[in-house]
C-alpha positions as CSV (number, residue, x, y, z in Angstrom):
1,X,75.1,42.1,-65.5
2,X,78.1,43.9,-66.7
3,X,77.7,45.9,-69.7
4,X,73.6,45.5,-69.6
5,X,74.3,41.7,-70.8
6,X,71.0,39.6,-70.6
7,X,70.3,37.1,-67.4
8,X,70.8,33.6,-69.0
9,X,69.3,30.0,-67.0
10,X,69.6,26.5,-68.2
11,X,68.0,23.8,-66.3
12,X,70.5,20.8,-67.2
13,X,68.6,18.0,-65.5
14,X,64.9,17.7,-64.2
15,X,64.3,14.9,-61.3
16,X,61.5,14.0,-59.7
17,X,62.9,15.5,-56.4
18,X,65.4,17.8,-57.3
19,X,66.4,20.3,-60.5
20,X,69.9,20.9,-61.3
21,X,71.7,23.7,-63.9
22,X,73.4,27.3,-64.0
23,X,72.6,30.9,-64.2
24,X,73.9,34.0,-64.5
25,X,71.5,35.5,-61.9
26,X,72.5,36.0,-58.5
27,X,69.5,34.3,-57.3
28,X,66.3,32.1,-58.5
29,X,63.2,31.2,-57.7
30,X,61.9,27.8,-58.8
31,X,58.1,27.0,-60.3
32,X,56.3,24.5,-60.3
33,X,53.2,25.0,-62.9
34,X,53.3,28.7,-62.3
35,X,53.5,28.5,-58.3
36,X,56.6,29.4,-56.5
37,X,57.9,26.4,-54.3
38,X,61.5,27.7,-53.2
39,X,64.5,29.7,-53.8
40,X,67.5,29.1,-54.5
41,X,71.4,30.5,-54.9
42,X,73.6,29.6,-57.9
43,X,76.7,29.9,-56.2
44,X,79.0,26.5,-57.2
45,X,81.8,27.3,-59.4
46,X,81.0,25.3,-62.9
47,X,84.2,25.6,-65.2
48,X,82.8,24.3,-67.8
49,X,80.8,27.9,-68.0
50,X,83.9,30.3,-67.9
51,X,85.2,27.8,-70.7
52,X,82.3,28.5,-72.6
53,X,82.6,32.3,-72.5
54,X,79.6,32.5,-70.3
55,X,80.7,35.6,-67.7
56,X,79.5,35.3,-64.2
57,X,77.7,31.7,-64.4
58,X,77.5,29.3,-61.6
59,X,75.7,26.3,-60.7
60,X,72.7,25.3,-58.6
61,X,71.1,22.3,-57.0
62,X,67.3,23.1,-56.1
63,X,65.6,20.5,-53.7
64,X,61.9,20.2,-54.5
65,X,59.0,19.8,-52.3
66,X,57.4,17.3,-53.8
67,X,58.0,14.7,-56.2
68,X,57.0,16.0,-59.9
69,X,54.7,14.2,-61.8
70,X,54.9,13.6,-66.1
71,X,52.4,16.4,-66.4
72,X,54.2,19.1,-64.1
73,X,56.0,22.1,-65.7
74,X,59.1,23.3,-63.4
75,X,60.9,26.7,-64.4
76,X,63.9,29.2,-62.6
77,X,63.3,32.8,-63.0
78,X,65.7,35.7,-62.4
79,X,64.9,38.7,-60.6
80,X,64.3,40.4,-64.0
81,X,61.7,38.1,-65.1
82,X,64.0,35.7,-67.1
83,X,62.8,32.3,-67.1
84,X,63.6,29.0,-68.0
85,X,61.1,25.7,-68.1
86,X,61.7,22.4,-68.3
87,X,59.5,18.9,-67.8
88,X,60.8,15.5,-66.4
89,X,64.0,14.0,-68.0
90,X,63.1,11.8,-70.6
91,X,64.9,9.0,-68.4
92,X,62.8,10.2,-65.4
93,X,59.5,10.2,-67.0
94,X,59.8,6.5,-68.2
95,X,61.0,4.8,-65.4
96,X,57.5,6.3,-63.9
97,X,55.4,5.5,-66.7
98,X,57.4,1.6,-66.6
99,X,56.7,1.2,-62.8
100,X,52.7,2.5,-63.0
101,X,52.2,0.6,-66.4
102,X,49.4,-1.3,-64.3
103,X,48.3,1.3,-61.6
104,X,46.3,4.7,-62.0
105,X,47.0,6.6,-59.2
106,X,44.3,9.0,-59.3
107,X,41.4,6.4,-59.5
108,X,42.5,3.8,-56.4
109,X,44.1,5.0,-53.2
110,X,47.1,3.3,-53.2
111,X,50.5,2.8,-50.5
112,X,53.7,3.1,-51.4
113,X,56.4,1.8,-48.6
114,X,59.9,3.1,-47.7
115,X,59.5,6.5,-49.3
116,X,61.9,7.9,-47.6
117,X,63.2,11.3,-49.2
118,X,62.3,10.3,-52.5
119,X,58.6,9.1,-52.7
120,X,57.1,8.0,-56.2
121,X,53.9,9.0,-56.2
122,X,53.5,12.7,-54.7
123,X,50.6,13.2,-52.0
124,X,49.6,16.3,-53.4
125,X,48.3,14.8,-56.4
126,X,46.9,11.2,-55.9
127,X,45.2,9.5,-52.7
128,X,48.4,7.7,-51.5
129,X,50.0,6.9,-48.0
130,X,53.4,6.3,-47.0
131,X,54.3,3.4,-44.5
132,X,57.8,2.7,-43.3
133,X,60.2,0.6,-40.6
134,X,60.4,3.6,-38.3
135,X,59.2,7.5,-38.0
136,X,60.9,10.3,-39.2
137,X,62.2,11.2,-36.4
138,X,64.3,8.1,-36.3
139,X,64.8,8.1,-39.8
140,X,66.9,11.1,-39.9
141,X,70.0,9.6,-38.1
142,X,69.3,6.4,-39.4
143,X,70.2,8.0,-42.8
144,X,72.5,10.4,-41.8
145,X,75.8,10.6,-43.9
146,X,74.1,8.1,-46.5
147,X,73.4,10.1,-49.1
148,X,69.6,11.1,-47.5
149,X,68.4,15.1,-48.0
150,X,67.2,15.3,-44.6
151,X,64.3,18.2,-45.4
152,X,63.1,15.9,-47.8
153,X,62.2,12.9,-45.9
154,X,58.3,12.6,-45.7
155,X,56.3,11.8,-42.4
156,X,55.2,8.1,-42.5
157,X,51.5,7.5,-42.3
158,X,52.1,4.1,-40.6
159,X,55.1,3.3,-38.7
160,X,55.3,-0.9,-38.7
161,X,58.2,-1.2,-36.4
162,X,58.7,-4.9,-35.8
163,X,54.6,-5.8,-35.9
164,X,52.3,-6.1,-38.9
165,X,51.3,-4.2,-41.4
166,X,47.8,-4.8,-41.0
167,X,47.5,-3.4,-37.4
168,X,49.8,-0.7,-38.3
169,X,47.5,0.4,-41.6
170,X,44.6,-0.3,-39.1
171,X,42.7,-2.9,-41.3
172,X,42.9,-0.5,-44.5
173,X,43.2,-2.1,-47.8
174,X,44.7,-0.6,-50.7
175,X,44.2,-0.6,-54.5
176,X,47.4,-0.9,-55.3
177,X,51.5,-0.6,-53.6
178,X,54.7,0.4,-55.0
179,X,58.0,-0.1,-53.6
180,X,60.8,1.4,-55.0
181,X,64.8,-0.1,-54.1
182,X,63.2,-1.5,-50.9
183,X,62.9,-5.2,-51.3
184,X,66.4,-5.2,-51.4
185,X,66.7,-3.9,-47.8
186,X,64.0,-6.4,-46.2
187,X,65.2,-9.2,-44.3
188,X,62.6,-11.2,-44.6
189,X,61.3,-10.8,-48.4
190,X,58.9,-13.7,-48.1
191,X,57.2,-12.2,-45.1
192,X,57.7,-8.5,-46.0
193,X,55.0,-10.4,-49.7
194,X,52.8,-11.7,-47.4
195,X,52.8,-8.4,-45.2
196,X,52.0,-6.3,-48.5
197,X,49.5,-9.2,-49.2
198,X,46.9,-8.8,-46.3
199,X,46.9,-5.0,-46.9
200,X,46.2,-5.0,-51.0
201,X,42.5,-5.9,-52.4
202,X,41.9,-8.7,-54.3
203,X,43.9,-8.1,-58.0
204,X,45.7,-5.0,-56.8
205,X,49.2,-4.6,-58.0
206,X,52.4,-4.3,-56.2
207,X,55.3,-2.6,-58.3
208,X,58.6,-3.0,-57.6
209,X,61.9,-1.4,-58.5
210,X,65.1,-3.0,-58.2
211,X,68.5,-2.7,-58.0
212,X,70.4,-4.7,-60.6
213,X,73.1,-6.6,-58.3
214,X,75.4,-6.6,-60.9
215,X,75.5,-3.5,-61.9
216,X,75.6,-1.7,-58.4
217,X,78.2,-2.1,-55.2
218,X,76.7,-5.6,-54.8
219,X,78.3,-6.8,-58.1
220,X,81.0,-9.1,-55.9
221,X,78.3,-10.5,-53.9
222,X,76.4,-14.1,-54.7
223,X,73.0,-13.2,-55.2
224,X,70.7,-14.4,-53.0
225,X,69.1,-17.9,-52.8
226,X,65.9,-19.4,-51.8
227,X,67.6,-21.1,-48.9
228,X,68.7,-17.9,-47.4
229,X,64.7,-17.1,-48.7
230,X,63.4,-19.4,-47.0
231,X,65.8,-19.2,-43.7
232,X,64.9,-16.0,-42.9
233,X,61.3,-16.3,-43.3
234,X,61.2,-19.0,-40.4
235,X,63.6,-17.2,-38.9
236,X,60.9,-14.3,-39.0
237,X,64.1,-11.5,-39.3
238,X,62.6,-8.4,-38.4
239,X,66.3,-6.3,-38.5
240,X,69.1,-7.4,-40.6
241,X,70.9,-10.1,-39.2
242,X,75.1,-10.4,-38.7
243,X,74.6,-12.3,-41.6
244,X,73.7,-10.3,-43.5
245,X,75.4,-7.1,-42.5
246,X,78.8,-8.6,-42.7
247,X,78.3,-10.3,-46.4
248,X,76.8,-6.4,-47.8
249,X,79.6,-4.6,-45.8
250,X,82.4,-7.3,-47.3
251,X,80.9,-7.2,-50.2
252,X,81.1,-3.1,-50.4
253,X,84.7,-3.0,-50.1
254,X,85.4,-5.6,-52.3
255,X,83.8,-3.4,-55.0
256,X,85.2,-0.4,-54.1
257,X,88.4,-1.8,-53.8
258,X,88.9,-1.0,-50.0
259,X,90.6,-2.9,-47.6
260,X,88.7,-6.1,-46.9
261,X,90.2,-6.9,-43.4
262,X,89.6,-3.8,-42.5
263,X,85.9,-3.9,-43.4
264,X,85.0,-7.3,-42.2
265,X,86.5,-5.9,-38.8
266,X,84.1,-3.2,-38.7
267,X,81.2,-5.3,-39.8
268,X,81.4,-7.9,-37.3
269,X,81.5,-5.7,-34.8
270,X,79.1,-3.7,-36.3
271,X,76.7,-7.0,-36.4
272,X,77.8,-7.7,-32.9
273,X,76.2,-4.7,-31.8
274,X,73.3,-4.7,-33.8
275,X,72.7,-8.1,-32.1
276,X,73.3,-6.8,-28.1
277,X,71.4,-3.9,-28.5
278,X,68.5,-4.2,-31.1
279,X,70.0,-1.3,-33.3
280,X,68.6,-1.3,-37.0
281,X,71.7,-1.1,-39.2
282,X,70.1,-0.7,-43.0
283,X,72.2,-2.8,-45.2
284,X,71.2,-5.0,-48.9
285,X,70.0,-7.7,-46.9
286,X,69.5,-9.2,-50.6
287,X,70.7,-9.2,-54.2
288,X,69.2,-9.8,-57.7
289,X,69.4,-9.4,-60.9
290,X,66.3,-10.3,-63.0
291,X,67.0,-13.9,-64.1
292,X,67.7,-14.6,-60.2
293,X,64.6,-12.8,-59.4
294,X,62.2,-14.9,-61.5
295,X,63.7,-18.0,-60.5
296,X,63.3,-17.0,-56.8
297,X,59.8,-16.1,-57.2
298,X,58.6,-19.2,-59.5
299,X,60.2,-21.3,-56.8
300,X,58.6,-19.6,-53.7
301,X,55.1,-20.2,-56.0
302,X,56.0,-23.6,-56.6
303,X,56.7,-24.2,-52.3
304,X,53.3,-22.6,-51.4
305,X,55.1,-19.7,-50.3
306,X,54.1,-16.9,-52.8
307,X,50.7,-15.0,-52.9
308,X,51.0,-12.8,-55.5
309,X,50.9,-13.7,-59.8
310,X,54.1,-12.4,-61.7
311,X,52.5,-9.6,-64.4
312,X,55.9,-8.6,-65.3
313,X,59.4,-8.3,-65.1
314,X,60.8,-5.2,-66.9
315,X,63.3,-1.9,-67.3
316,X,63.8,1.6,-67.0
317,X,65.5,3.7,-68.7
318,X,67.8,3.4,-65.6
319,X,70.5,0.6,-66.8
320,X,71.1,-0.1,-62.7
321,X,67.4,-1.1,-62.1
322,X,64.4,-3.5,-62.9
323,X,61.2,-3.7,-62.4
324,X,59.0,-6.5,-60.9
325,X,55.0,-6.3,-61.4
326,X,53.4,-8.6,-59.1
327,X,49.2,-9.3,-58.5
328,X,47.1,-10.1,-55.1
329,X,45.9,-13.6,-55.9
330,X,43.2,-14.2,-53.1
331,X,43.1,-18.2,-53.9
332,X,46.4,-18.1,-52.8
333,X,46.2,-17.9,-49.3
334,X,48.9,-19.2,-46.7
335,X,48.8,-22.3,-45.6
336,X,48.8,-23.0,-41.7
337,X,51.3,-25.3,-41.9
338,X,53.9,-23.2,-43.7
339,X,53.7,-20.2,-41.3
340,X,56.6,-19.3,-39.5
């Protein structure tokens, strides 16, 4: 540094999957409890530093490996031995302490779905799989453009497709499952319960976090309804329907304040080709907000349709998500009659 200044670091925010801050180095490498796991270049012009007197600062953006865990210790060090540590944001660290209140992942092998780029529960630590809709390989332009880091997305250990989850897991059964902003994107959330239900044990615990309708882009959107519940579970939807696509994309502009002809142009014929060709177009086939949630669930108990016990319906210290802890009840079994 210019006049024999010192190196200077601050980690500014500490994710499960990625570590953000400046430095006055011209290059970092980032720890994870002592072990190198990647390098990195702080090389994005950060105003705020110059402002601040602090000569020859930039920014960085460091991907991680793996998803940290509340015990992990990350840390950036210069080449001169400098080093700055940080743990989880306090935020961070509760929202995974709200969504494993009743799960130990390192006593029960558990299965967490729709992982994605950003799993929960990190492989490295606990005895967990990761099942999803389609491979990686088809992931990756699924996502492309949507926000996805692409190096991150984990290999599924069970690709579903359009079938079961029980021939897909190959009869496994799991202590426990977590889900996080996935039951939003299901078609079918009845059968998507039922599908988690016949690969869980007897009492395990599904956790779920979810997006706050209200409080996202789906905030000029109805939330959803147990006939539309119900419709799509006889319908057995296994790929969002034109329904569906054209209410989340209408309701996207809307909130964004785009041009709403415009959009519903695009979606139907976006929905038109989804329906000619097969094409899986992601979309929030569904929309909640916690009052709407319990009310949906209580009625689907109420019909027969539920096979799971409500635990709990909580927060994080996320204000755009809740939380939904549900139980494997093994009296409550699916009727024959109500099967799709």
């Amino acid at each position: 540094m210019p006049g024999g200044a010192a190196t200077r670091h601050c980690i500014d925010a500490c994710t499960q999957h990625q570590l953000s801050g400046w430095s006055t180095a011209p290059a970092l490498t980032v720890l994870v409890n002592d072990g190198p796991v990647a390098t990195v270049v702080p090389d994005v012009p950060r105003g705020d530093l110059a402002e601040a007197g602090i000569v020859g600062g930039h920014g960085f953006t460091a991907h991680l490996p793996r998803p940290l865990w509340l015990d992990d210790v990350v840390a950036v060090r210069g080449p001169d031995g400098s080093t700055q540590a940080a743990r989880l944001d306090q935020a961070v660290a509760g929202r995974i302490a709200e969504l494993t209140r009743f799960i130990d992942p390192a006593t029960s092998r558990g299965l967490e779905v729709g992982a994605l780029d950003r799993p929960l529960i990190p492989k490295a630590r606990f005895p967990v799989a990761y099942l999803d809709q389609a491979s990686r390989a088809d992931l990756v332009p699924r996502y492309r453009g949507h926000g996805v880091i692409e190096a991150a997305l984990v290999e599924p250990d069970f690709v579903v497709g359009e079938g079961s989850y029980a021939a897909a897991t190959g009869g496994r059964r799991f202590g426990y499952a977590v889900a996080s902003h996935v039951v939003e994107h299901v078609p079918d959330m009845v059968g998507w319960l039922w599908q988690l239900w016949s690969v869980l044990e007897d009492g395990a615990v599904l956790a779920l976090a979810v997006p706050h309708a209200e409080r996202i882009f789906d905030s000029r959107r109805r939330l959803s309804s147990m006939a539309e519940l119900v419709d799509a579970y006889f319908s057995r939807l296994v790929r969002p329907s034109p329904r569906q696509i054209i209410d989340a994309m209408i309701g996207s502009a809307l909130h964004h304040g785009a041009d709403v002809r415009d959009q519903t142009f695009h979606a139907f014929h976006k929905a038109n080709h989804s329906r000619k060709t097969g094409l899986y177009v992601d979309q929030h086939c569904n929309t909640f907000t916690p009052d709407s949630m319990a009310g949906l669930l209580a009625d689907l108990d109420h019909c027969g349709l539920l096979g799971f016990e409500l635990l709990r319906l909580g927060s994080t210290p996320l204000q755009d998500e809740f939380t939904v802890h549900l139980r494997r009840r093994a009296d409550k079994t699916l009727r024959e009659d109500l099967r799709p």
